[in-house]
C-alpha angles and dihedrals in degrees: 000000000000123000125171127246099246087066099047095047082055094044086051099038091240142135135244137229105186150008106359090193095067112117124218125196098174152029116228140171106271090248093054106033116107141167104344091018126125116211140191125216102190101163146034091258105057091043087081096073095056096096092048091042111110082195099137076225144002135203103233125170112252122283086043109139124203116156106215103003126111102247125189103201130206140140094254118045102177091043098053081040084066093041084052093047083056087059094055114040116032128196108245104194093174132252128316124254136093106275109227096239091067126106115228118179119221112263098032120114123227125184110235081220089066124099102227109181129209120287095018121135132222120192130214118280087017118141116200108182140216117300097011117139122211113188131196115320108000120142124215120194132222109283101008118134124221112194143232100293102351119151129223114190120205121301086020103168110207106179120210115291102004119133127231115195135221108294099358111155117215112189120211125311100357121145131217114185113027119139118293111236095256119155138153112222105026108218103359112060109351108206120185128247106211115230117215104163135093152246123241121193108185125199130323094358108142119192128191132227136320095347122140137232118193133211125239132258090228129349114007143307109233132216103180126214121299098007111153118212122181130216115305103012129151124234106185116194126290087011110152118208116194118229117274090023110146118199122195124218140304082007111150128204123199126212130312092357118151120212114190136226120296095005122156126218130189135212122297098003128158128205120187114235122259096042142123119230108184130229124277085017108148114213120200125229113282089000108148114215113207096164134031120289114219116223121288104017121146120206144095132185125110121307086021116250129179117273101274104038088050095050082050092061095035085056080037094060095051092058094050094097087058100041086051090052090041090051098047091053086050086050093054089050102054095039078054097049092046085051090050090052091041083055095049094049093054090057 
């Protein structure tokens, strides 16, 4: 594929500094991109590298200056990169069409428009709608809706009644619907709640895999448009997660926790059931959230603390050797000093 500059700045809603002729055929890293190649300079680092890059032309951030060189230029370099990458390199998810070696129940209702692979199942009272691909292997339950354009990787698990929205992405082997963990009596006689609700995956969410998504008690849990989940992450019932929230991966969420909009979570995280984190909160990696966090907040560690005070343990914890070594040698010499008084009031 080659497309000019001129095309893709007005694909990208962009500007150009440069020849709009040029013609580009591929995306590479700024080090290795030569002569046809687009590049990206996101950061101050890697501007550096703008005067040495043989890239026919690169997507910088206004402001950027780069005498003799092609420049797409946006206010948001990495993100146009992505937008490019989807130029060149489009998704071909095959042709549409039920194969024969799916299984369709009677009653569900599958757009002709839609890409069903072989052994895929589709249960009664299912929709799957125009433009959905189900690849190898997914099962779809009775009643459950796919969206416009939505994508189920192999091994995809959609349990009975839960709702995919238009253009959600769901990676290998991830599951949407299993039971909550729900038992009276924890640890003595465990007996099962059952848990009749739903989940409900809006728009443009896109969630990696194996990762699990559980369904609610009672009601639904919600996963609200353009939330982003890595691989191996835990959804628990009645969970609420607020649109643009990215989650990092092996996270897990207990019960009836709501997360807010725009929220960042970071890696191995874990988050107690029945809790508020605001919108806009940032979560360090492996931090564990016992409380609500307020919007806004900053922080991680474990338990979470705000961002100074956690910085404060984590310097603490470097010095710890030394205070250990600081207060044995105070220790001898009190045990010495209460030796010398115990002497002098012998005498």
């Amino acid at each position: 594929m080659q497309m000019t500059l001129q095309d893709i700045a007005a694909k990208l809603g962009a500007g150009l500094a440069g020849d709009p002729r040029a013609v580009i055929r591929d995306i590479r890293p700024i080090g290795e991109a030569g002569e046809g190649d687009l590049t990206f300079v996101a950061d101050r680092k890697h501007a550096k590298l703008l005067a040495a890059t043989k890239a026919t032309a690169i997507l910088v951030s206004p402001g950027t200056e780069a005498p003799g060189k092609n420049l797409i230029i946006c206010d948001d370099p990495y993100a146009a990169f992505g937008k490019a990458m989807s130029l060149f390199y489009p998704v071909d998810h095959g042709d549409a069409g039920i194969h024969p070696g799916a299984v369709v129940e009677d009653g569900a209702l599958v757009s002709p428009e839609a890409v069903i692979y072989p052994r895929c199942f589709i249960g009664r009272g299912a929709r799957v709608d125009p433009g959905a691909v189900l690849y190898p292997g997914v099962f779809i339950g009775r009643n459950a809706t796919i969206g416009e354009r939505a994508v189920l990787y192999p091994n995809v698990c959609v349990y009975a009644s839960c709702v995919i929205g238009k253009r959600v992405i769901l990676h290998a082997g991830v599951v949407v619907g299993a039971d909550g963990f729900g038992f009276a009596a924890p640890g003595i006689s465990n007996i099962k709640i059952p848990q009749v609700g739903i989940v409900q995956i809006d728009d443009d969410v896109e969630i990696g895999a194996n990762s699990t998504v559980d369904r609610a008690t009672l009601g639904k849990t919600w996963i609200q448009r353009n939330v982003k989940i890595d691989n191996l992450v835990q959804v628990a019932h009645n969970v609420v997660i607020g649109e643009n929230t990215a989650i990092a991966a092996q996270v897990g969420i207990s019960g009836s926790t709501t997360i807010g909009r725009s929220v960042l979570i970071g890696g191995q995280a874990g988050i107690v059931g029945h809790i508020t984190i605001g919108d806009n909160a940032r979560i360090g990696a492996g931090a564990s959230i016992h409380k609500d966090v307020p919007a806004g907040m900053v922080g991680g560690g474990t338990p979470f603390l705000p961002y100074r005070e956690w910085m404060k343990v984590e310097l603490t914890k470097t010095k710890l050797p030394q205070m250990r070594a600081q207060l044995s040698e105070l220790q001898k010499q009190l045990d010495s000093l209460k030796q010398s008084l115990l002497k002098t009031g012998e005498k």
